[in-house]
N, C-alpha and C positions, 0 to 999 in steps of 0.2 A: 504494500500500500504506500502510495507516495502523498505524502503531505506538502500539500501548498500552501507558501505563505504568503501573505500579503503583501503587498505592493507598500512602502515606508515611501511619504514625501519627500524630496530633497532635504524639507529642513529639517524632517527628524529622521531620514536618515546620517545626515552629517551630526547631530546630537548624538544619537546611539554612537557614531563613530569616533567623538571626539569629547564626550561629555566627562572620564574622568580625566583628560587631559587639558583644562580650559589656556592654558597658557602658550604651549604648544598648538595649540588653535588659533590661536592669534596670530602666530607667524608664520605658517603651512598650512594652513585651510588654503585651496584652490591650487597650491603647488601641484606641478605634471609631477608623477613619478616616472626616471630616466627611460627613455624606450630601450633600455639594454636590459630591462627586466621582462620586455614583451617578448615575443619572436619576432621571426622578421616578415610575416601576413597574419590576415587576419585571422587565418584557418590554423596556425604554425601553434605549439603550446608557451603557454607563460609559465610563469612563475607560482601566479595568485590562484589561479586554475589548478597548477598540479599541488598547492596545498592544499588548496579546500577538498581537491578527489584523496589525496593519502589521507586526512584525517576521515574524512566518511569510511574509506575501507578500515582503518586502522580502527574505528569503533566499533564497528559489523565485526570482524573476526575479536576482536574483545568481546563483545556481549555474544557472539553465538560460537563461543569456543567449542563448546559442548558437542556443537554440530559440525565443527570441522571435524572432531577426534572424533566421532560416528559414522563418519562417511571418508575418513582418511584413506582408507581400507581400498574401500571399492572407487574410489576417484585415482588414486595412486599416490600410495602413502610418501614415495619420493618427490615426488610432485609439488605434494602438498606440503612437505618438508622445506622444497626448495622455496616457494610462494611465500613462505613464512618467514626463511631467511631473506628473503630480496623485501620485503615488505620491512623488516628492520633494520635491513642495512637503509633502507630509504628515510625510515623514521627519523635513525642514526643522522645523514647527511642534513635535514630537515633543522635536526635539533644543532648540529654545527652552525647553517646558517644563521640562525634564532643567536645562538650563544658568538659568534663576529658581531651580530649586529648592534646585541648586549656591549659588547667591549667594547663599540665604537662609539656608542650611545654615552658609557662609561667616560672615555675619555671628554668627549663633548663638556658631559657636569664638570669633569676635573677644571676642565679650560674656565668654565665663568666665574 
């Protein structure tokens, strides 16, 4: 079953987006983010895209463990071994970039 959500106004989606950072708001609301974080068309993958799909699979096989190791069997227990390890080496790389971004962000507070 896929759940739909609603459609957020501009203004409140930029509130959801920026509401515990108001200060930071002030200076980068409307900011582009670099086109080196897009692909190069429109069709090509980003960045913000393949986050949002690793964390959707990365809660599906968390909440339905139960139902991998049931069906590991008969799908191909290697398979689904290997699936498992590329799905955390990804997380793995995910949480690297998250943690540069932390230490750049870091240095940023050191500087003011």
């Amino acid at each position: 079953m896929e759940v739909r959500k609603m459609s957020l106004t501009a203004e409140a989606y930029n509130n959801r987006k920026w509401g515990f950072l108001p200060a930071l708001r002030k200076i980068l609301e409307g900011k582009r983010v670099p086109d080196s974080y897009y692909g190069l068309t429109s069709v090509h993958d980003d960045i913000f895209d393949a986050m949002i799909r690793l964390m959707e699979i990365a809660v599906l096989t968390s909440e339905y463990k139960d139902l991998i190791k049931e069906n590991a069997a008969s799908i191909g227990q290697e398979e689904v071994w290997r699936d498992l390890e590329n799905l955390q080496k990804a997380l793995e790389q995910a949480s690297q970039f998250f943690k540069r971004k932390s230490e750049e962000i870091e240095s940023i507070r050191f500087t003011l």
